[in-house]
LOKE-304414 format. One line per 5 residues: their letters; for each residue x, y, z of C-alpha. Coordinates in Angstrom, 1 decimal. Last residue first. Layout:
# LOKE-304414
a> X,Y,Z  ...
This chain:
# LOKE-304414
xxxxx> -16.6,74.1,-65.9  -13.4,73.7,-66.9  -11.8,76.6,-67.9  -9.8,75.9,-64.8  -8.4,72.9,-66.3
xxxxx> -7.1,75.0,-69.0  -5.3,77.5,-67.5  -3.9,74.8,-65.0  -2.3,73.1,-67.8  -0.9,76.2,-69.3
xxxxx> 0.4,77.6,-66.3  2.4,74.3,-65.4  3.7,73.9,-68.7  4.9,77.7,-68.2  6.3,77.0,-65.1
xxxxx> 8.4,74.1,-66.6  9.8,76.1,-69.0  11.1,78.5,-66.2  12.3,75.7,-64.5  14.1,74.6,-67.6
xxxxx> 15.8,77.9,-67.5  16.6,77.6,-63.8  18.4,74.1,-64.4  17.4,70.8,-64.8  20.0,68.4,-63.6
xxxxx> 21.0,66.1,-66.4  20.2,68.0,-70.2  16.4,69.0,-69.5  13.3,68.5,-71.4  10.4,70.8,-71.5
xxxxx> 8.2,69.8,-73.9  6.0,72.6,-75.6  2.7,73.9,-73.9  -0.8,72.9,-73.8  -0.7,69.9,-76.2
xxxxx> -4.7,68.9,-76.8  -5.0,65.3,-77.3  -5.8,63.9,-80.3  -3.5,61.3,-80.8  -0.7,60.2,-83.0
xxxxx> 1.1,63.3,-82.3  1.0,63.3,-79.0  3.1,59.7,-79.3  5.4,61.5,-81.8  6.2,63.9,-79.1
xxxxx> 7.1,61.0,-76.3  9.1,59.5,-78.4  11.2,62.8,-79.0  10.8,63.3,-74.9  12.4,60.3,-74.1
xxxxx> 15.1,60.1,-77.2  17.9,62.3,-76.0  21.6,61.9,-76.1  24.3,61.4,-73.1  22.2,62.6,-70.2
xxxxx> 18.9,63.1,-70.9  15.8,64.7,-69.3  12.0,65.2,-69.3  8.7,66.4,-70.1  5.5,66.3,-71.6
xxxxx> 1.8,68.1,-71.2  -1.2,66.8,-72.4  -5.0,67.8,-72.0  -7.4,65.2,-72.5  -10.5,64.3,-75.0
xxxxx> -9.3,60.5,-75.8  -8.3,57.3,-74.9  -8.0,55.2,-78.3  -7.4,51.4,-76.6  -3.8,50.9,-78.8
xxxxx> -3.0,54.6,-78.6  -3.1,54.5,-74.5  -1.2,51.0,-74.5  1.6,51.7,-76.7  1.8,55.2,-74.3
xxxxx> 1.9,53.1,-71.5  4.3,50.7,-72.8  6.7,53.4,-74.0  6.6,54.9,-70.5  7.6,51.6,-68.4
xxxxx> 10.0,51.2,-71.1  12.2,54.4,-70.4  11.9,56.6,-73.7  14.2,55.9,-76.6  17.5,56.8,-77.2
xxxxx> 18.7,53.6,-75.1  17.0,55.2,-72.4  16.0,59.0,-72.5  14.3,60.0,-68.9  10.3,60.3,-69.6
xxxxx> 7.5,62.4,-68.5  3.9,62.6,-69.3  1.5,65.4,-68.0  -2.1,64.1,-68.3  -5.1,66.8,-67.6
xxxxx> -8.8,65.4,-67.9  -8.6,63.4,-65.1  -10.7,60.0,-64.6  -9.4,57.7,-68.0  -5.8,58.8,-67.5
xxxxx> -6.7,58.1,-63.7  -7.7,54.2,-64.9  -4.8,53.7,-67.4  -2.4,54.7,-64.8  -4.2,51.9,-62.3
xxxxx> -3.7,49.3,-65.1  -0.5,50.3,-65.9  0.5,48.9,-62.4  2.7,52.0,-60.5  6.3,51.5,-59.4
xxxxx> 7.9,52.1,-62.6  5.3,54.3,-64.2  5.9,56.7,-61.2  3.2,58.2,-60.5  1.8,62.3,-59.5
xxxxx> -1.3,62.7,-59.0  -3.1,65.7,-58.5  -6.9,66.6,-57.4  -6.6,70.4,-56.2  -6.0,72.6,-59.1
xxxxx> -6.1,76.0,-58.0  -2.4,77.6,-59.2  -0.2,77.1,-56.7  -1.2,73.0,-57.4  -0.5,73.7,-60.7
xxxxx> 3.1,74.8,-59.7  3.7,72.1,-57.3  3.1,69.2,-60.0  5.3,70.5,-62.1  8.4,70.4,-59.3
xxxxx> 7.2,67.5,-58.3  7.4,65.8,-62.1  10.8,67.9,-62.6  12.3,66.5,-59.9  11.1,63.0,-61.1
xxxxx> 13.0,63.5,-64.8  16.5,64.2,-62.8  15.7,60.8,-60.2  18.1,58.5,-61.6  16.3,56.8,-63.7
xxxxx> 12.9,58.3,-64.1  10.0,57.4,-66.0  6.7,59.6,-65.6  3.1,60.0,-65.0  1.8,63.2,-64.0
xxxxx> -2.7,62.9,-63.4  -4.6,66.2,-63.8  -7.7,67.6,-62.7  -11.2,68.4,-63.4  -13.1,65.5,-64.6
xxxxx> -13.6,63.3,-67.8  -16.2,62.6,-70.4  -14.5,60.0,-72.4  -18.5,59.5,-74.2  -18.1,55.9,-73.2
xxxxx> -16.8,57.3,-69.7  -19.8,59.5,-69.3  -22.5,57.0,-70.6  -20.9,54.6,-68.3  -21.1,56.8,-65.7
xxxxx> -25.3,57.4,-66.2  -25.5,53.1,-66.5  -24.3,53.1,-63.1  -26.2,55.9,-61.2  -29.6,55.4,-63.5
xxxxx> -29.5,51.8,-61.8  -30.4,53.4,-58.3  -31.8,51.5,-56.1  -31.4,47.6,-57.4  -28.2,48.0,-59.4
xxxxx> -26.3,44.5,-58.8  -22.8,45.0,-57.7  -20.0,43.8,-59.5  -19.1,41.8,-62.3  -21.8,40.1,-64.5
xxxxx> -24.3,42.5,-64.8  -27.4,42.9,-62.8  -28.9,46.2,-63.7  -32.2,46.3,-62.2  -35.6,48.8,-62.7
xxxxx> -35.5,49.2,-66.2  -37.9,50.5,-68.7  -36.2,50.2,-72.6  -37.2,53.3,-74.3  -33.5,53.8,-75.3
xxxxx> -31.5,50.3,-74.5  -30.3,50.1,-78.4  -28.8,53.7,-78.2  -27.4,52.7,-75.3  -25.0,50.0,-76.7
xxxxx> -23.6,52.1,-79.6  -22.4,54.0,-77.2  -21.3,51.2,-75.9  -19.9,50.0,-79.3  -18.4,53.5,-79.2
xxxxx> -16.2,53.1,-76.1  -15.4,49.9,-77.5  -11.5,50.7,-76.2  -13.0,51.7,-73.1  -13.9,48.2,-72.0
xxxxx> -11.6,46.1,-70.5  -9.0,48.7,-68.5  -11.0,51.6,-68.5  -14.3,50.0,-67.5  -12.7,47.9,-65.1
xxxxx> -10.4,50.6,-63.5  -13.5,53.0,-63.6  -15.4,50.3,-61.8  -13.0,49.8,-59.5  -12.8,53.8,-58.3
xxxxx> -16.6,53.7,-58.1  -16.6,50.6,-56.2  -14.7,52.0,-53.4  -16.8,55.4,-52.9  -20.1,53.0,-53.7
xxxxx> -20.1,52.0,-49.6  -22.1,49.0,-50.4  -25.9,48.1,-49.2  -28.1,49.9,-51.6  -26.2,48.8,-54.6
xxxxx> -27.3,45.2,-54.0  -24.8,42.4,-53.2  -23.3,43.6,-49.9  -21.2,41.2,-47.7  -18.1,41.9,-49.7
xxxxx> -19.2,41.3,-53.3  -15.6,41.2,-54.6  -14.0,44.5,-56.7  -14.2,44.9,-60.2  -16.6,46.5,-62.1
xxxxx> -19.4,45.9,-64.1  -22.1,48.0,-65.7  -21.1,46.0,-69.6  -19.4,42.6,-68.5  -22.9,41.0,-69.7
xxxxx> -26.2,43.1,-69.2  -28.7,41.5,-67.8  -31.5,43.8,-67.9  -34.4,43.4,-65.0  -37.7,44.7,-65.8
xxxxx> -39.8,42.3,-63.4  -42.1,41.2,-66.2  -39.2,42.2,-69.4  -36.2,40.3,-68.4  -34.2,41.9,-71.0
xxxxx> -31.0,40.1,-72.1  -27.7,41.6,-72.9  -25.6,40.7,-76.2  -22.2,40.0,-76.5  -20.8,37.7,-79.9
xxxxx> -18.3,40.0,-80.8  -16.2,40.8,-77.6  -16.8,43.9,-75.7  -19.1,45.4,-75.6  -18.2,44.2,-79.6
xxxxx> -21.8,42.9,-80.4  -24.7,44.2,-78.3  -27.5,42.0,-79.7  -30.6,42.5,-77.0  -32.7,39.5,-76.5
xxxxx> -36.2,39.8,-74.9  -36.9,37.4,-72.0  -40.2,36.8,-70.6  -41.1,35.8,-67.1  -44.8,34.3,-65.6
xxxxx> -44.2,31.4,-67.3  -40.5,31.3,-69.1  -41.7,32.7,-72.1  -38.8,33.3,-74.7  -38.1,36.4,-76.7
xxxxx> -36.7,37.5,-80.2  -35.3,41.4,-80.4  -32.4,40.6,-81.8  -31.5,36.9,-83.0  -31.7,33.8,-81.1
xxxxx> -30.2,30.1,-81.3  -30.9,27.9,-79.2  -28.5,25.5,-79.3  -28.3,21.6,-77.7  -26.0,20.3,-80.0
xxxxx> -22.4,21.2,-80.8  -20.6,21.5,-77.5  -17.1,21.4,-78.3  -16.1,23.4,-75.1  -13.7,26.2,-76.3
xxxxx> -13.8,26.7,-79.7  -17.3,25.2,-80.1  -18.6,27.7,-77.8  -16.8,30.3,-79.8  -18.6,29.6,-82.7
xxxxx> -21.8,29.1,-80.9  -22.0,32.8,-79.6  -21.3,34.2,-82.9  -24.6,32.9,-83.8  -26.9,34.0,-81.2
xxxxx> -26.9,32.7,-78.0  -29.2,30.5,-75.7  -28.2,26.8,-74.5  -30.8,24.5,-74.2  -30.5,22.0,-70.9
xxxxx> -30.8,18.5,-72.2  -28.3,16.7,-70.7  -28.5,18.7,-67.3  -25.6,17.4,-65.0  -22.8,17.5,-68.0
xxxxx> -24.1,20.3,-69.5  -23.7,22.2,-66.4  -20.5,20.9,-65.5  -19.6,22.0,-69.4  -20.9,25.5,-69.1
xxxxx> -18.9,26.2,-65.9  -16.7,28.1,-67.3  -18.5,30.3,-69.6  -18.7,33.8,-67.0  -15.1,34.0,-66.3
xxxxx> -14.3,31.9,-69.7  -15.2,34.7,-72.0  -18.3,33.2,-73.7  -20.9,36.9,-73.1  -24.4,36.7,-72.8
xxxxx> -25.1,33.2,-72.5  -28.6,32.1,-71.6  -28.4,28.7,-69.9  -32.4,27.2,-70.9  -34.4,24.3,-69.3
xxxxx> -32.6,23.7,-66.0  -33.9,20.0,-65.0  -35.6,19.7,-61.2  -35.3,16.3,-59.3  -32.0,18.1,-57.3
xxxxx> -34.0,20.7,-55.8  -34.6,24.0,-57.3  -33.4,26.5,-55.1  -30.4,25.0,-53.1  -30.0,22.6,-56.8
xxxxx> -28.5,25.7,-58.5  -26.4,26.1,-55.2  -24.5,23.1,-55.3  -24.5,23.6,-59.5  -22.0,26.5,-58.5
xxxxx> -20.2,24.9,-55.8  -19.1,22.5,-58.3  -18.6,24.6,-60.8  -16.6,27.0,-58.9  -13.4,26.3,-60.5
xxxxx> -14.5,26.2,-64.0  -15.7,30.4,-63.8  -19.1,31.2,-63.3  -22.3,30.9,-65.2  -24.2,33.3,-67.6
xxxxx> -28.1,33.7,-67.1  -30.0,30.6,-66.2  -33.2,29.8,-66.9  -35.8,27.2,-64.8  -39.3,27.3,-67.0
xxxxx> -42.4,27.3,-64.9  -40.7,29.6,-63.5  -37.2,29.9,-61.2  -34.5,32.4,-62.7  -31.2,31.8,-62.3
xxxxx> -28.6,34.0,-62.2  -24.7,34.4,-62.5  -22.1,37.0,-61.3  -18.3,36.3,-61.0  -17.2,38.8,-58.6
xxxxx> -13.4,40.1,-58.2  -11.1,40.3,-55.7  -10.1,43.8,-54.3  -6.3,43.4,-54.7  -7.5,42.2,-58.6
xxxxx> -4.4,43.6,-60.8  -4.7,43.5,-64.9  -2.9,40.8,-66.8  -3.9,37.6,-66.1  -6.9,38.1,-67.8
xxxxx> -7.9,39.5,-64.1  -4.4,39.0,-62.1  -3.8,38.0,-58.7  -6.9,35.2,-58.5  -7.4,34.3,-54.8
xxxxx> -10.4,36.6,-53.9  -12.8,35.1,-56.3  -16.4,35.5,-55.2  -19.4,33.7,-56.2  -22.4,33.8,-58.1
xxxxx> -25.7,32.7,-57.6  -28.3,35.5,-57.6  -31.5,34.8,-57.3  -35.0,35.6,-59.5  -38.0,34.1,-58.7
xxxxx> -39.2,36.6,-55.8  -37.0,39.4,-57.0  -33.5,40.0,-56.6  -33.2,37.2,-53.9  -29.9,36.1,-52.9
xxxx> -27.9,33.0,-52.6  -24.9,31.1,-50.1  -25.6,27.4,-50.1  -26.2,26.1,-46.6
């Protein structure tokens, strides 16, 4: 037996979990898994929303024809978004409905000839148009750049359910529990922020852009294309995505630094200890070496202090730091508080690099750098208690 659920009466989800992929994009970590999330909705017309990815085709149609029977045709895919996770299985599809009509607007098409060379067969719809399924309608919703250019979300206005693409996902596997009423949200809040962080925030303002288009819109379900379906309370998900869109972030402070031989991670602990004697209780402290940039990138996005450290290398900073920082200006993070640190032995370059990074952002330098020559000694301490002071200072202005 095929493996589906009910959102409504009419409307099941039929997506699947991948727990054997290491890398999402293969760049960015899935120890959780992740879920591809497709539905179908079962009128008088048969519509599907987004697929899955090409390896679960097979089980994918499998469960198609679980609902429908195998005499049924599927009238209309609907394709909110063409990366390959969700556009996969667009071909099987094709291939065992001939004349299935595939929804999308016009951006939508050029990438579907990219990747598939599927010509015919489009339906092509602009904002605001609708189809009647029956009993269903769906209204289109153009959200262009969350986050590719050809995204859009579709309203099912009878049973006010929004599709929304890869926006008010997460990763993290279905594990049992589909709906948002029947998962432990502690684990998928810390996912989600990875997966917003790490795919999304750079269109932080296309999301924005995003809500503004969804005021006035009714909605009782967020089913989205990654993660769990928002059933209870959808004001919970699309609420954090308004707060990370906005880069809206909490109380506390994440240390992230480069160390060779251990003189640049003294000085991390050593920072970290003084804020901590001074109120702040969430603190991280990673190494950059050790720690995936996609989990930095998600406590850069959480914490509202960042204290960056670097060891000189090559009269730069150490790489694991440079590519961080790379990454931080390429996807815009902003509204933080930043601190910076370090040593050399021979010459400097770490913390140099690391100034010129602050100064191609925004963020709000709290103290000079600190940087020591070897072993930091009790003046550099001293400089270091003033970063510390600083910092705090300003986290505990936070309301």
């Amino acid at each position: 037996m095929h493996h589906t659920v009910q959102l409504t009466e009419s409307v099941h989800w039929i997506g699947v979990n991948d727990r054997k992929t290491r890398l999402f994009e293969n760049l960015w970590p899935l120890e959780n898994g992740i879920a591809y999330n497709s539905y179908l909705i079962d009128d008088d017309k048969v519509a599907l929303i987004d697929t899955v990815e090409h390896s679960s085709a097979e089980e994918y149609i499998d469960k198609i024809q679980s609902i429908i029977g195998s005499e049924r045709k599927v009238d209309y895919l609907v394709v909110n978004h063409m990366e390959p996770d969700h556009s996969g299985a667009i071909r099987a599809l094709v291939n065992q409905y001939p004349e299935i009509r595939i929804v999308g607007n016009q951006k939508t098409f050029k990438i579907l000839s990219a990747y598939y060379g599927l010509e015919s067969n489009h339906y092509g719809v602009k904002k605001e148009e609708e189809i009647d399924l029956g009993h269903h309608t769906l209204k289109f919703i153009m959200t262009p750049w969350v986050h590719w250019p050809e995204t859009m979300m579709t309203y099912e206005k009878t049973q006010k359910i929004l599709f929304s693409g890869d926006a008010f996902g997460s990763f993290g596997s279905l594990d049992g529990g589909i709906f948002d009423d029947e998962i432990n949200f502690d684990f998928y809040r810390e996912e989600m922020r990875r997966y917003f962080s790490n795919i999304v925030g750079k269109y932080s303002n296309m999301v924005q852009k995003a809500f503004k288009k969804l005021e006035g819109i009714d909605i009782n379900i967020v089913a989205a294309t990654h993660g769990p379906v928002w059933r209870h309370d959808p004001n919970r998900v699309l609420s954090l995505y308004d707060q990370w869109s906005r880069f809206e972030s909490e109380k506390g402070v994440v240390l992230i630094f480069g160390s060779m031989y251990g003189n640049t991670e003294k000085m991390a602990d050593y920072i970290a200890r003084r804020i901590a004697e001074k109120g702040i209780k969430n603190i991280r402290v990673r190494d950059a070496s050790k720690t995936h940039l996609s989990h930095l990138i998600n406590e850069v996005w959480r914490y509202r202090g960042v204290v960056l450290g670097s060891s000189a290398y090559n009269t730069q900073m150490v790489p694991t730091m440079e590519h961080l920082t790379n990454t931080l200006e390429h996807i815009g993070a902003k509204n933080h508080y930043l601190g910076i640190f370090g040593s050399f032995s021979w010459n400097g370059g770490g913390v140099k690099k690391l100034t010129e990074f602050a100064e191609k952002t925004d963020w709000e330098m709290v103290a000079e750098p600190v940087e020591a020559q070897g072993v930091a000694d009790q003046q550099t301490f001293e400089q270091c208690d003033q970063l510390a002071q600083a910092m705090a200072d300003k986290l505990n202005q936070m309301e």
